[in-house]
C-alpha positions as CSV (number, residue, x, y, z in Angstrom):
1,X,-9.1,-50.6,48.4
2,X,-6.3,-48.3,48.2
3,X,-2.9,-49.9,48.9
4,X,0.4,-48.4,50.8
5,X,3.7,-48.9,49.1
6,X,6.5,-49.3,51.6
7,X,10.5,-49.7,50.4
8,X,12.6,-51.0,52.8
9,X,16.6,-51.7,52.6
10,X,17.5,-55.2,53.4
11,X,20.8,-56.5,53.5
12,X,21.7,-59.0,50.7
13,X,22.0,-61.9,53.6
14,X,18.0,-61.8,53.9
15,X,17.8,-63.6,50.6
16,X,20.5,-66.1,51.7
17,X,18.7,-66.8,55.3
18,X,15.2,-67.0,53.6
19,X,16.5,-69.3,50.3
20,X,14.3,-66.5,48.4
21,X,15.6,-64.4,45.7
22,X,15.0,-60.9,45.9
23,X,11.8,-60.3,43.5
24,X,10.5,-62.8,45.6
25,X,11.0,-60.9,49.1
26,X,8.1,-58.5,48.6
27,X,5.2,-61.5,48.3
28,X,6.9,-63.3,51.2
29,X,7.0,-60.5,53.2
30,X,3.5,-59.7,52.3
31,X,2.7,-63.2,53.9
32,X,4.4,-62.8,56.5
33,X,2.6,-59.8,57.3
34,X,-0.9,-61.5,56.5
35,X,0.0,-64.1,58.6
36,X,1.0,-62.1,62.0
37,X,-2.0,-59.9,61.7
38,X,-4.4,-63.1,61.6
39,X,-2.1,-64.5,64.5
40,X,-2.5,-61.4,66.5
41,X,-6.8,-61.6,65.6
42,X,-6.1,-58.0,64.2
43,X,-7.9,-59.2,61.0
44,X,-10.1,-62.1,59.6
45,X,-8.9,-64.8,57.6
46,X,-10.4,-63.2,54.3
47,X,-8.8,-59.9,55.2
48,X,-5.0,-61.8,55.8
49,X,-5.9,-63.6,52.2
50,X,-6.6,-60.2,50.8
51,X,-3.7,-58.6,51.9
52,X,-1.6,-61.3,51.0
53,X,-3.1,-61.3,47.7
54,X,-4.1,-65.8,48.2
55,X,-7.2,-66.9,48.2
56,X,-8.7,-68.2,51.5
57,X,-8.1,-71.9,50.8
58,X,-4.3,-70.2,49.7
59,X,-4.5,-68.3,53.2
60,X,-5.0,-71.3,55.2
61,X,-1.9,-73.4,53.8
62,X,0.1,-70.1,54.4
63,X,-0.6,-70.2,57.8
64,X,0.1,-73.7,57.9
65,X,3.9,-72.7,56.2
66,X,4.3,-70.4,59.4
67,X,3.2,-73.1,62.0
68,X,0.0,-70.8,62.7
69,X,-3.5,-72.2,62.6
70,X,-6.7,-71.4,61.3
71,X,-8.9,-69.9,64.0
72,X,-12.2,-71.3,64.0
73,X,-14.1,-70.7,67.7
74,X,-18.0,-71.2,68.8
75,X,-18.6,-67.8,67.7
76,X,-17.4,-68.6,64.3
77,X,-19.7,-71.7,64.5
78,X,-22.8,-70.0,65.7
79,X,-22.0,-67.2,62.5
80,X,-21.5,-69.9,60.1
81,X,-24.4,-71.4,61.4
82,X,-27.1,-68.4,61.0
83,X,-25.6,-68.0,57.5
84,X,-26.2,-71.8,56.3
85,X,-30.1,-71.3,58.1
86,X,-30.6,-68.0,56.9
87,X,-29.5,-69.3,53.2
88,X,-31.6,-72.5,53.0
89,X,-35.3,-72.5,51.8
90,X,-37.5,-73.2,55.3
């Protein structure tokens, strides 16, 4: 997948109100991103992982960090579900 490269220009107090130094601002801002998208249901928790660049296990303790919760409904169930039967020997 192709990826966008955004620059933005922060004031120097970002690093001092996040307790990040600055090469670490563009993974935590990543995250943050990841993590608002999943929030918002615009993507799936393996699509926020990919764009943060975590793996899904990674993904769920990140949204943890942000006080947001894995989203796991009956539809996600039923899914899971035909997966598990589909994938078992009869």
């Amino acid at each position: 997948m192709p990826n966008v490269t955004v620059k933005l220009d922060l004031p120097t107090t970002v690093c001092t109100a996040t307790g990040l130094r600055e090469n670490e601002l563009s993974g935590y801002l990543t995250e943050v991103l990841a993590v608002d998208l999943y929030r918002r249901r615009r993507v799936s928790l393996a699509k926020a992982a990919e764009i943060a660049g975590l793996s899904r296990a990674d993904m769920v303790l990140a949204l943890a960090r942000h006080d947001k919760y894995f989203h796991y409904d009956a539809d996600d169930a039923q899914s899971d579900w035909n997966t598990l039967r589909d994938l078992l020997p009869a």
